[in-house]
C-alpha positions in Angstrom: -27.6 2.2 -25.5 -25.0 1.4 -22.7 -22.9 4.8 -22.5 -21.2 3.2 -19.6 -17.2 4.4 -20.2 -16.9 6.7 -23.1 -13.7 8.1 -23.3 -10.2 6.4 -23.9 -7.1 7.8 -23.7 -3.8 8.3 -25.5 -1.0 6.1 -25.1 2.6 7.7 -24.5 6.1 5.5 -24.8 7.7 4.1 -22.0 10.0 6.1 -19.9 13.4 6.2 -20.6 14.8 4.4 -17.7 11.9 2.5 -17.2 11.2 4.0 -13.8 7.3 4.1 -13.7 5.6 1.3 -16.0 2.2 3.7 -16.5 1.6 6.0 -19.5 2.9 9.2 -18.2 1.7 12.4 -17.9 -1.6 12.3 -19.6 -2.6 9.0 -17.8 -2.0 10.9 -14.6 -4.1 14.2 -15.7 -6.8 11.3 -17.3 -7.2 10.1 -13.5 -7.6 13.7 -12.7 -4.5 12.8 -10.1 -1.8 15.7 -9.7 1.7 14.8 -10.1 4.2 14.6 -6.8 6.8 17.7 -6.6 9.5 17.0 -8.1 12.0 15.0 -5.9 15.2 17.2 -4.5 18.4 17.2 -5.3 20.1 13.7 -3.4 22.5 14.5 -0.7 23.7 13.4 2.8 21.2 14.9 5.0 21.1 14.3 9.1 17.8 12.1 9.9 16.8 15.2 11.5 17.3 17.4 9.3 15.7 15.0 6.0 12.7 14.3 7.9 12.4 18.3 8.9 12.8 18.9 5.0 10.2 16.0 3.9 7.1 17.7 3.9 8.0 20.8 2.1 9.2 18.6 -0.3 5.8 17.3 -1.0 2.9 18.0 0.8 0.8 15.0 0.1 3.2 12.5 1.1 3.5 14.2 4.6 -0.7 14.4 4.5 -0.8 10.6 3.2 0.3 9.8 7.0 -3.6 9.6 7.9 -4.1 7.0 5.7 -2.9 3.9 4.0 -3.0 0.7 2.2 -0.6 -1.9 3.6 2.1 -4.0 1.4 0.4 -7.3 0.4 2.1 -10.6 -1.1 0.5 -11.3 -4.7 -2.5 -8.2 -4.2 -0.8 -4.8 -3.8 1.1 -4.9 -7.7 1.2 -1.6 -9.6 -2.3 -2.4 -11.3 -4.1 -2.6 -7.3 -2.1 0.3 -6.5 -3.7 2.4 -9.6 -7.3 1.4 -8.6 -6.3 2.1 -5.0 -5.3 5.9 -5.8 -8.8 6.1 -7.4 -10.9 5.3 -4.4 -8.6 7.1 -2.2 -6.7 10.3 -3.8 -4.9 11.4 -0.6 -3.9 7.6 0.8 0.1 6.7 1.0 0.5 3.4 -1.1 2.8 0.8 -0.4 4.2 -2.1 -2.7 4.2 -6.0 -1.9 7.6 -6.8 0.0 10.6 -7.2 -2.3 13.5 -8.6 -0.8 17.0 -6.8 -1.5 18.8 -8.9 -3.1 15.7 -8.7 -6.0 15.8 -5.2 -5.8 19.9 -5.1 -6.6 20.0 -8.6 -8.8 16.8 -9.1 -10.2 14.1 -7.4 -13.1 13.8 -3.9 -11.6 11.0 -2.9 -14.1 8.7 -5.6 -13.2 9.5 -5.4 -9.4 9.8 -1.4 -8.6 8.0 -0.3 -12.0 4.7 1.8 -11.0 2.3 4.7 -12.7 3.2 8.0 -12.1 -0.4 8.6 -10.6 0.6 6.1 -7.4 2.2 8.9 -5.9 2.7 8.6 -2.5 4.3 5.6 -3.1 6.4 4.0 -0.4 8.5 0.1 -1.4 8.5 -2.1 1.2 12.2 -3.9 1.7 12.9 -7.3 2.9 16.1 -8.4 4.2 18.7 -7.7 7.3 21.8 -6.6 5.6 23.1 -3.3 6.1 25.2 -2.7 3.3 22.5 -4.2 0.9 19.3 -3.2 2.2 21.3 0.5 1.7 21.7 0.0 -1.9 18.4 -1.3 -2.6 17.0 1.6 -0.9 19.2 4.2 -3.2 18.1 2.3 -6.0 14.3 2.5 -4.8 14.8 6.5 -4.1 16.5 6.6 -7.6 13.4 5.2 -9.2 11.1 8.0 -7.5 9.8 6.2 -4.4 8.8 8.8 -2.0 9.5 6.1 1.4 11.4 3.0 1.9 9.9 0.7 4.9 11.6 -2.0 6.6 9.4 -5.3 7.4 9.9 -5.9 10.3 6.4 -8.4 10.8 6.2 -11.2 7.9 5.9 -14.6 10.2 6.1 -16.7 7.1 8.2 -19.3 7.2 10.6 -18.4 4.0 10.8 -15.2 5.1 11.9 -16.3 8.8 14.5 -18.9 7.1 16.2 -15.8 5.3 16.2 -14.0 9.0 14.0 -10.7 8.4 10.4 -10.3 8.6 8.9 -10.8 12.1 12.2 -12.6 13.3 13.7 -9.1 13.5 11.6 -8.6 16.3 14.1 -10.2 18.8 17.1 -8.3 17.2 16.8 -4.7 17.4 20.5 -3.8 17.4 20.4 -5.4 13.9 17.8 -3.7 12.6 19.1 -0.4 14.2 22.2 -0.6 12.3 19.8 -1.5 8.6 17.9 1.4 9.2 21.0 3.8 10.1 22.7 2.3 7.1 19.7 3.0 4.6 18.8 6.4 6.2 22.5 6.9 5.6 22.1 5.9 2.0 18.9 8.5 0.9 17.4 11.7 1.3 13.7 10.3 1.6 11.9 8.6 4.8 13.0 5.2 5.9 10.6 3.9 7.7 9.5 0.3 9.8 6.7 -1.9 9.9 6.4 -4.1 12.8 4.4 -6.3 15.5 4.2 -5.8 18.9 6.5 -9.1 19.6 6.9 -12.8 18.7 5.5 -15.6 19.9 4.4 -15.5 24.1 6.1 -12.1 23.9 4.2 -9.9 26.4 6.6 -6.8 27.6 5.4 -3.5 26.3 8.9 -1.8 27.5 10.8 -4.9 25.0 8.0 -3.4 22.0 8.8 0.1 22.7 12.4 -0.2 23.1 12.8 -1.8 19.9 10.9 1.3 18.2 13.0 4.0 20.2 16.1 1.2 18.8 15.0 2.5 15.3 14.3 5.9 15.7 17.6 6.5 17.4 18.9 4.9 13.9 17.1 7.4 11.9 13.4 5.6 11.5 11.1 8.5 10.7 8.0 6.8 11.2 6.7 3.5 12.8 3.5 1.3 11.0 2.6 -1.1 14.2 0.7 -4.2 13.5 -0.7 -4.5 16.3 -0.6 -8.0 17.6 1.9 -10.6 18.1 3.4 -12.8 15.2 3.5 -16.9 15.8 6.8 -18.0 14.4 5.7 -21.7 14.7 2.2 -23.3 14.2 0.8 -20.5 12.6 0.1 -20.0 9.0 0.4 -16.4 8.0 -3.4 -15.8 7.5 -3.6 -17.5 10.8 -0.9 -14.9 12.0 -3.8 -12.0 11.1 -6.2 -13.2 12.5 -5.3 -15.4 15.5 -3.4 -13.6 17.7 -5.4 -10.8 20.3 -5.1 -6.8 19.3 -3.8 -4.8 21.4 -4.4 -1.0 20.1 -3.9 -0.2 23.3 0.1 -0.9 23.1 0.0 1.6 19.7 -1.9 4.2 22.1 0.6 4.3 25.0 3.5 4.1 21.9 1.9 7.9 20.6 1.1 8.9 24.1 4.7 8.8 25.6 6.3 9.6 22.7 4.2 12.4 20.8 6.8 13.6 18.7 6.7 10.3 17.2 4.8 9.5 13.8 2.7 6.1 14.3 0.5 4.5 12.1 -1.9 1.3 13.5 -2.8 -1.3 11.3 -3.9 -4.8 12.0 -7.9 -5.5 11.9 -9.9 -2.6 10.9 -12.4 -3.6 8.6 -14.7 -0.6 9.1 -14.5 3.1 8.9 -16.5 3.8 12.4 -13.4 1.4 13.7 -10.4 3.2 12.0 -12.3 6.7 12.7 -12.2 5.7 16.5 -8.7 5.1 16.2 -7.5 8.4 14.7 -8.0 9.8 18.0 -4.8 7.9 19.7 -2.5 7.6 16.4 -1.1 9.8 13.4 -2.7 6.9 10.9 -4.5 4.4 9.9 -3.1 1.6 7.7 -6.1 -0.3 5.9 -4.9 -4.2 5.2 -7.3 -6.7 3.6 -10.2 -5.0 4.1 -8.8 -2.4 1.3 -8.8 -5.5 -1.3 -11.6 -7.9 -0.6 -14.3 -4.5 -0.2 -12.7 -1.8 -1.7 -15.0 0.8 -1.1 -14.5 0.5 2.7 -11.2 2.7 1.0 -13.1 4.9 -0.7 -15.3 6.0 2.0 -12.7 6.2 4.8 -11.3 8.4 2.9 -14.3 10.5 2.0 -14.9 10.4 5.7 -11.2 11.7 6.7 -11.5 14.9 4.0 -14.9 15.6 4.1 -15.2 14.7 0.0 -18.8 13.2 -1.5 -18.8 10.0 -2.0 -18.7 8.6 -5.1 -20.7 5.7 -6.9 -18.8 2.7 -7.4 -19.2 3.2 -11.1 -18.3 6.3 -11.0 -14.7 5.0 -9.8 -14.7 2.2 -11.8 -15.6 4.3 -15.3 -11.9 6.6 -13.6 -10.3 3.4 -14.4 -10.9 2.8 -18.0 -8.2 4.9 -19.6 -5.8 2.8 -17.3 -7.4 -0.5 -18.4 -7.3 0.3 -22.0 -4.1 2.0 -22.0 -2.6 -1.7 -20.4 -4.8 -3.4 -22.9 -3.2 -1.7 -25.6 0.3 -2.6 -24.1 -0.5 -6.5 -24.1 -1.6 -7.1 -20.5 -4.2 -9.4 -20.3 -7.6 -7.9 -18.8 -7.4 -10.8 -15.8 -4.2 -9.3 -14.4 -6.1 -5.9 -13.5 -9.5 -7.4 -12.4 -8.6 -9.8 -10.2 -8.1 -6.6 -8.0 -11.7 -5.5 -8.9 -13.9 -8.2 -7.4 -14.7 -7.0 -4.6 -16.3 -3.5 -5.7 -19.4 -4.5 -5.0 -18.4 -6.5 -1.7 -22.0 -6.7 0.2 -24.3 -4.7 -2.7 -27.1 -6.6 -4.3 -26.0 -7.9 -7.5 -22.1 -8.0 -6.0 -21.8 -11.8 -7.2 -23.2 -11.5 -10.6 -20.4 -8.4 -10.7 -17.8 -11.4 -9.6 -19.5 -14.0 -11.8 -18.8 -11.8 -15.1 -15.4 -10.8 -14.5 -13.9 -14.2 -12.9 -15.4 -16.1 -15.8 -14.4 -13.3 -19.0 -11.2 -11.4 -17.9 -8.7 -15.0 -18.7 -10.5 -15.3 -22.3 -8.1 -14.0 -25.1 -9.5 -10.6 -26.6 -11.2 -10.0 -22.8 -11.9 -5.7 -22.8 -13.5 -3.2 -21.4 -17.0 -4.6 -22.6 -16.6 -6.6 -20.0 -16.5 -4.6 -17.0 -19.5 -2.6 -18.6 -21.1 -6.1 -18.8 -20.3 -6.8 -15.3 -21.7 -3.3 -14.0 -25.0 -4.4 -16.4 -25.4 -7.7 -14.5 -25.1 -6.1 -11.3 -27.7 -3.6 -12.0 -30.3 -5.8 -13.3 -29.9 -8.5 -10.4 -29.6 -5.0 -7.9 -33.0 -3.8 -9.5 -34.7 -7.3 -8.9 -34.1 -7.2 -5.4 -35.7 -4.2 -4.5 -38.7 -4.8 -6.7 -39.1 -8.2 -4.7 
């Protein structure tokens, strides 16, 4: 008999002000994930003195700095998030970028809504309004988000017509005065995410006077992307993979300014590569390699802390009371495996894996069987490759 997945869980109602779309407290203890401190009392606090406070308010957001998954367009929703705190307990979590004006006009449930168990959880803004990139971030810290962050490197071309995203780049005054408006406007870290420079840009002093721009403005921590973004002529999957690194700029951003919390992210696929690089930055922000092979996650973390590693059914039988509880809500099973498929990324038997779950999870009454059915393929196709 297949004893693959065994227990289920109870489901609880939703919260009363709808800020965390999971099933509470006993979802949380099912994933064997503690709850975040309780957030402090709001208040006006200097920058200096809110980012002093921060870690004593909770001490695994301010040891989520090693490591993290990056905001992703269409991948990083609430249900990629959940399997995300699986594989990596200790990582800070960040949502897809929501613009603002979505944030203050549009369905707050479905854009900030998120499982307690995501905690750290950081939203990532869009826009380059003061005044309204300060109320979405009080309405973000309302709903429990333990960070805002400012993108400051989407090339797309929407996001450059509505002036923020990597545009920003070439005005730092402007985004001095969002930051100093939202640090103004909450009691938890607002942070930025940004590129090195636009286009031919090639001046490290420019790069790193726009990050001493936003610190002076109450930034508490910078993520640098590490490369260039191509306004024009580049597609944004072009605009990952195009232009050259240059870790090098992050290393002399942490080495001259030391007091300074920076996190790299931009093309490490591998642990030996984002190991290497904890010896020159605070953290490591993990972008696609985190969704298409998900256990690279898993075991950078175990790697960081020193924990075993786990099987990848191990982690995937964690997420059953999730998937069932969702199940039991309405969601179809497609809108949480599409974030599965790459489990196996690389393992004998990976594609059967794929197979199962790309060609099941869209079919009306699609459930757990169908994961375990997925794990069964891989292991039979996984066993016929080392008996051949």
């Amino acid at each position: 008999m297949n004893t693959f997945g065994a227990h289920k869980i109870g489901m609880q109602p939703p919260p009363v002000k709808g800020r965390c779309a999971g099933a509470g407290n006993d979802l949380v203890q099912a994933l064997r994930l503690p709850l975040a401190s309780p957030a402090p009392a709001r208040g006006r606090l200097s920058p200096r003195t809110r980012f002093a406070l921060q870690p004593l308010h909770d001490p695994r957001y301010a040891a989520s700095l090693r490591l993290s998954v990056a905001p992703m367009m269409d991948w990083t929703d609430t249900h990629c998030r959940v399997f995300h705190r699986i594989l990596a307990p200790g990582a800070r979590l960040y949502t897809e970028m929501v613009h603002a004006n979505a944030v203050i006009h549009g369905d707050r449930q479905r854009l900030l809504g998120f499982d307690a168990g995501e905690h750290p959880l950081a939203l990532q803004l869009g826009g380059s309004e003061p005044a309204l990139l300060a109320q979405a971030a009080r309405i973000a810290a309302d709903w429990g988000y333990d960070e805002v962050n400012l993108n400051c490197g989407c090339p797309s071309d929407r996001v450059q017509a509505g002036r923020f995203g990597a545009c920003l780049m070439r005005e730092p005054e402007l985004v001095g005065e969002c930051v100093a408006a939202m640090v103004a406007a909450v009691d938890i870290p607002v942070t930025v995410k940004c590129r090195l420079g636009v286009d031919e840009d090639n001046d490290y002093d420019a790069f790193a006077a726009f990050v001493d721009r936003q610190v002076q403005a109450g930034a508490a921590m910078v993520v640098v992307h590490a490369r260039n973004a191509w306004l024009k002529g580049l597609s944004p999957k072009e605009n990952r993979e195009i232009p050259p690194l240059r870790y090098d700029w992050a290393h002399r951003l942490k080495r001259e300014r030391p007091a300074l919390p920076v996190v790299l992210n931009g093309g490490l696929a591998t642990v030996e590569l984002a190991q290497a690089q904890m010896a020159h930055v605070d953290g490591v922000m993990l972008g696609r390699a985190a969704y298409h092979d998900p256990y690279v996650l898993h075991a950078l973390e175990a790697a960081q802390t020193s924990a075993p590693l786990r099987s990848r059914e191990d982690l995937l039988e964690q997420l059953r009371p999730y998937v069932e509880a969702q199940l039991q809500r309405g969601l179809a099973l497609k809108h949480i495996t599409r974030h599965l498929l790459g489990l196996y990324h690389g393992q004998p038997g990976g594609r059967g894996f794929r197979k199962v779950l790309s060609e099941g999870a869209h079919r009306p009454g699609a459930d757990w069987s169908l994961l375990e059915q997925a794990v069964q393929v891989t292991r039979e196709q996984a066993e016929r490759v080392a008996a051949s």
